[in-house]
C-alpha positions in Angstrom: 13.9 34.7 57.2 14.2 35.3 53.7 11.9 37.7 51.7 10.2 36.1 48.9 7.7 38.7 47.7 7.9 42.0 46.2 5.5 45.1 45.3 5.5 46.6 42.1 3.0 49.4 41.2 1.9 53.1 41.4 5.3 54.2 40.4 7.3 52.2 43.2 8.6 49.2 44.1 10.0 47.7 47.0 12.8 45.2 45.2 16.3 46.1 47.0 18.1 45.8 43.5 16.6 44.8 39.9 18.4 41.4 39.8 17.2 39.1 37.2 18.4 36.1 38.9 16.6 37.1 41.5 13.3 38.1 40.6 13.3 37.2 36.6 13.6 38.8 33.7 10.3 39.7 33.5 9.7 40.7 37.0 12.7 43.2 36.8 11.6 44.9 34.2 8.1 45.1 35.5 9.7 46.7 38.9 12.2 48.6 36.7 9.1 50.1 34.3 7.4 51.2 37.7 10.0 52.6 38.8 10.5 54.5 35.9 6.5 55.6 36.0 5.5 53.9 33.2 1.8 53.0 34.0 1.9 49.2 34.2 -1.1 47.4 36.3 0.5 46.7 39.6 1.4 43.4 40.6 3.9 41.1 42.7 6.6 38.8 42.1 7.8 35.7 43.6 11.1 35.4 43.5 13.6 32.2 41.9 14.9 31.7 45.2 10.8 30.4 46.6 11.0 28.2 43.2 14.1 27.0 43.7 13.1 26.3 47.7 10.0 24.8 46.1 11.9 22.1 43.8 14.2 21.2 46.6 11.6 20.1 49.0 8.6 19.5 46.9 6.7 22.0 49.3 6.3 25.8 49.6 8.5 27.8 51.8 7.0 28.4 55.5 5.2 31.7 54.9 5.2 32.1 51.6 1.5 31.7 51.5 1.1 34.3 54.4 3.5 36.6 52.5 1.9 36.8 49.4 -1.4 37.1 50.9 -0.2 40.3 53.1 1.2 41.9 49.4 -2.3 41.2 47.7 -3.5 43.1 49.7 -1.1 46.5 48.7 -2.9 45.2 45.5 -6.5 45.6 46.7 -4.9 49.2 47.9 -3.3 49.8 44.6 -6.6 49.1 42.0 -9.2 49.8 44.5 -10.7 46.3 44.3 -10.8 43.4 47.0 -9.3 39.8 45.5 -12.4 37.4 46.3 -14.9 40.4 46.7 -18.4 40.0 45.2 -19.1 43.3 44.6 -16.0 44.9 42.8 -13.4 41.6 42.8 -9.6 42.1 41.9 -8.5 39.3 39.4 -5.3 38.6 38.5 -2.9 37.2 36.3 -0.1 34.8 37.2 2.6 34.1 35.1 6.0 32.7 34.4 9.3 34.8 34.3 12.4 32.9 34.2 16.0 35.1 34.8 16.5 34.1 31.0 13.6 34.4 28.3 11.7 31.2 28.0 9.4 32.3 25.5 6.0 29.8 25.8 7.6 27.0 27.6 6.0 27.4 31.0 2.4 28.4 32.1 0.1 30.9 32.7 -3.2 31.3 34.0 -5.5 34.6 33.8 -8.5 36.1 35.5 -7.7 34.2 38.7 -10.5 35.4 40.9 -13.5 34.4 39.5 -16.0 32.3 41.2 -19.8 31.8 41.1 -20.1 34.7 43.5 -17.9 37.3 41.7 -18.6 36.8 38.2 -22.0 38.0 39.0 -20.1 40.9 41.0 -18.1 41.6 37.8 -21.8 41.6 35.7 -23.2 43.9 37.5 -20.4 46.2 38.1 -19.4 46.1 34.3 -22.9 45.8 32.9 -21.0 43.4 30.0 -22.2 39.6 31.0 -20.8 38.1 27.9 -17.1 40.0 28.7 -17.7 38.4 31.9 -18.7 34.7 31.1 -16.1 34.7 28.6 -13.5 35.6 31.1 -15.1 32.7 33.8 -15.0 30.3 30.7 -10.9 31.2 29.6 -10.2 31.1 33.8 -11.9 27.5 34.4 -10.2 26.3 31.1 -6.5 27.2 31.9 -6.7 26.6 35.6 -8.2 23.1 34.9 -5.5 22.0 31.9 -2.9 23.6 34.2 -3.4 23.3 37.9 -5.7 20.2 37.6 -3.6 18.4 34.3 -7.5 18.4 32.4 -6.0 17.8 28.7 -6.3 20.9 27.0 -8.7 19.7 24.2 -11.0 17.7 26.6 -12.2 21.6 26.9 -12.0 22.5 23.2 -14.0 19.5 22.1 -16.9 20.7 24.5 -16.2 24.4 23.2 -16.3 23.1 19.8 -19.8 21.0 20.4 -21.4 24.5 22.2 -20.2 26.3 19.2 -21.3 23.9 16.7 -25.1 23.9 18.3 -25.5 27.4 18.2 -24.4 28.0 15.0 -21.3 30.3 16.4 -18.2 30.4 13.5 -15.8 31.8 16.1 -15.6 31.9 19.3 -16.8 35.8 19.6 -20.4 34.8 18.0 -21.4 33.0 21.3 -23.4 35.1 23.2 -23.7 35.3 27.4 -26.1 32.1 27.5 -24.1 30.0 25.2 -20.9 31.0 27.9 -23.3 30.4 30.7 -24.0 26.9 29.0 -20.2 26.5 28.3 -19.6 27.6 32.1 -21.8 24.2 33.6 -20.5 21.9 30.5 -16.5 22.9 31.7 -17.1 22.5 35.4 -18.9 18.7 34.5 -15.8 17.8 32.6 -13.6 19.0 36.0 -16.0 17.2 38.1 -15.9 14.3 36.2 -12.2 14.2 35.6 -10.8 15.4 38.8 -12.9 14.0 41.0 -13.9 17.3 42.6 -15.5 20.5 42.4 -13.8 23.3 40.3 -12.4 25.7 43.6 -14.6 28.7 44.5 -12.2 29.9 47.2 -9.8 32.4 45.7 -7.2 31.9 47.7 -7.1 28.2 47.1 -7.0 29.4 43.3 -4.0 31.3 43.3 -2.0 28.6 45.2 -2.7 26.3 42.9 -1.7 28.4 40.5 1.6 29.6 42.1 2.1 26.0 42.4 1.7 25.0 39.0 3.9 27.7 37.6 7.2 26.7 39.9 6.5 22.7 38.4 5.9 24.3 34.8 10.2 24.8 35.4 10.4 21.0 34.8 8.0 20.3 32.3 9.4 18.2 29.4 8.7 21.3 27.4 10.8 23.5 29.3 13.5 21.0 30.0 14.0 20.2 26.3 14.1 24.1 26.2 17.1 24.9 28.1 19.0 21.6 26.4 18.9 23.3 23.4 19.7 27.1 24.8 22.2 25.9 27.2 20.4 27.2 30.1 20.8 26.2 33.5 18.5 24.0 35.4 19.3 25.6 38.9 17.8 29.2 37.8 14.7 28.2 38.4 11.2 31.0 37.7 9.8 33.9 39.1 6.3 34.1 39.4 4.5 37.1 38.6 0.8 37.6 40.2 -0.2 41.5 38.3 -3.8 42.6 38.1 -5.7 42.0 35.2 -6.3 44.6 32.2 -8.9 42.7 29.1 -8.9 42.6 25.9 -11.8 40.8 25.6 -13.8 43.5 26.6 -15.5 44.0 22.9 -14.5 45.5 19.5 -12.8 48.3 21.1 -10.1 46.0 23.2 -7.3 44.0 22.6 -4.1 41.7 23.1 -0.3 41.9 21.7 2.5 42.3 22.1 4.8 45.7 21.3 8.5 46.4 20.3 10.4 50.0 20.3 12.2 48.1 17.4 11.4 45.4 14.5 12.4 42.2 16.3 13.4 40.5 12.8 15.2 43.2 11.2 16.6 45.9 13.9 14.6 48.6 12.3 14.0 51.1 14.5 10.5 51.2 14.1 7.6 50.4 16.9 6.2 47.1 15.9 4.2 44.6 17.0 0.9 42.5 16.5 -2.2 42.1 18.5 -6.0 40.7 18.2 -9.3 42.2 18.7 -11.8 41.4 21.2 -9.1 38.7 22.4 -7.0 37.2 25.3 -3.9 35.8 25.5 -2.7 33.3 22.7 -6.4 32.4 19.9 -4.4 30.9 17.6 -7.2 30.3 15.2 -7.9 34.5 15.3 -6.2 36.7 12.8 -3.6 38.9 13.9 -3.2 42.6 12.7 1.0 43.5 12.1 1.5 47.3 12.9 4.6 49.3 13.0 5.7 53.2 12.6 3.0 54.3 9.8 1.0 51.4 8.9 -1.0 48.7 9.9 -1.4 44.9 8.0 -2.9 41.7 7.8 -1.1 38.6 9.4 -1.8 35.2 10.1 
């Protein structure tokens, strides 16, 4: 039987060969950096070949599931933490990684693992409750535009209203109640629009989630995508399920993205942009630009 489900983490990795075809280009060099003992949050990929299995019978591979539920658990060994434990719960991160860079055509989903139970877990093991409401609010959103097709500002009209009646400019002026209050309006909207309770089982969560990414590879985004690049159809994605690091955590936390050289102009410089007090794409935030010796303003 085929082997669909690599380790990556504490300076190993259990890939036979870094093959992007194989595993993405984004899972490579996660198993590559690893490997390398650069101090990256361990994870696991799924390779192209369960995606490609996936398209070609519109089901998942007998024992995948059962495989990548015997790997999280080298990632409850790896961090320490138990995916779907109240007291101190793993969450993770699962996201696209195609053998050719896609950039923003497919789907992610982050802090998979929360649930009524563990987000009080997470509270009292973090002592933050608004870090922690505003990671169950960002989870319910993406999972329910992604897995569940909610439309994606069905949730920003209700985050819009909260904000509105508490007098919140951005989102980082709500406070742990208004979340809490955000937290019952988004799981209404799911219950109204999907006919069913947002999922508290974790497991249930991340195959969902798995699921959605291989169908994110033939979204009309993502199709129009490789028309334009010339890029195969048959390559199909890798998914990659990693533990989660915030940057929501408060004013002393972040998200970006970082280059050994200017991406626009060659320069070798270190370069890159990132957000305060953030997660993942907040396109209404501002974003600092910094690079070898400076630091400015962008949009």
């Amino acid at each position: 039987m085929s082997q669909y489900v690599y380790f990556f983490g504490e300076g190993r990795t259990d890939v036979p060969a870094l093959d992007k075809k194989l595993l993405g280009g984004k899972g490579a060099n996660l198993c590559e950096m690893s490997q390398l003992g650069i101090p990256v949050p361990p994870g696991i990929v799924i390779t192209t070949d369960a995606c490609k299995r996936y398209i070609k019978e519109q089901r998942f591979p007998s024992g995948l599931m059962e495989e990548v539920l015997v790997r999280i658990q080298q990632l409850n060994s790896a961090t320490g933490k138990v995916f779907g434990n109240p007291d101190h719960p793993l969450l993770v991160s699962v996201r696209s990684g195609a053998p050719v860079s896609m950039p923003g055509m497919m789907d992610t989903i982050l802090n998979l693992g929360l649930n009524s139970e563990t987000v009080e877990g997470m509270i009292r093991s973090t002592g933050n409750e608004r870090f922690v409401c505003d990671s169950y609010r960002r989870f319910i959103q993406m999972y329910g535009n992604v897995v569940l097709e909610i439309p994606h500002h069905d949730f920003e009209h209700i985050l819009a209203d909260v904000k509105k009646h508490v007098g919140a400019s951005s989102d980082t002026d709500l406070r742990a109640q208004d979340l809490r209050e955000l937290i019952v309006k988004y799981k209404e909207l799911v219950r109204r629009v999907h006919g069913s309770e947002f999922p508290e089982d974790v497991q249930e969560q991340l195959r969902g989630s798995i699921e959605a990414v291989f169908k994110s590879w033939n979204n009309d985004r993502a199709i129009i995508y490789r028309r334009l690049n010339h890029i195969a159809d048959e390559l199909g994605t890798a998914v990659n399920v990693q533990a989660m690091v915030f940057g929501n955590m408060g004013d002393t936390s972040g998200t970006g993205v970082a280059f050994t050289r200017n991406p626009s102009t060659g320069e070798r410089k270190f370069y890159g942009e990132y957000l305060m007090n953030a997660q993942g794409d907040a396109p209404n935030s501002q974003r600092e630009t910094y690079w070898s010796g400076g630091t400015s303003h962008g949009s």
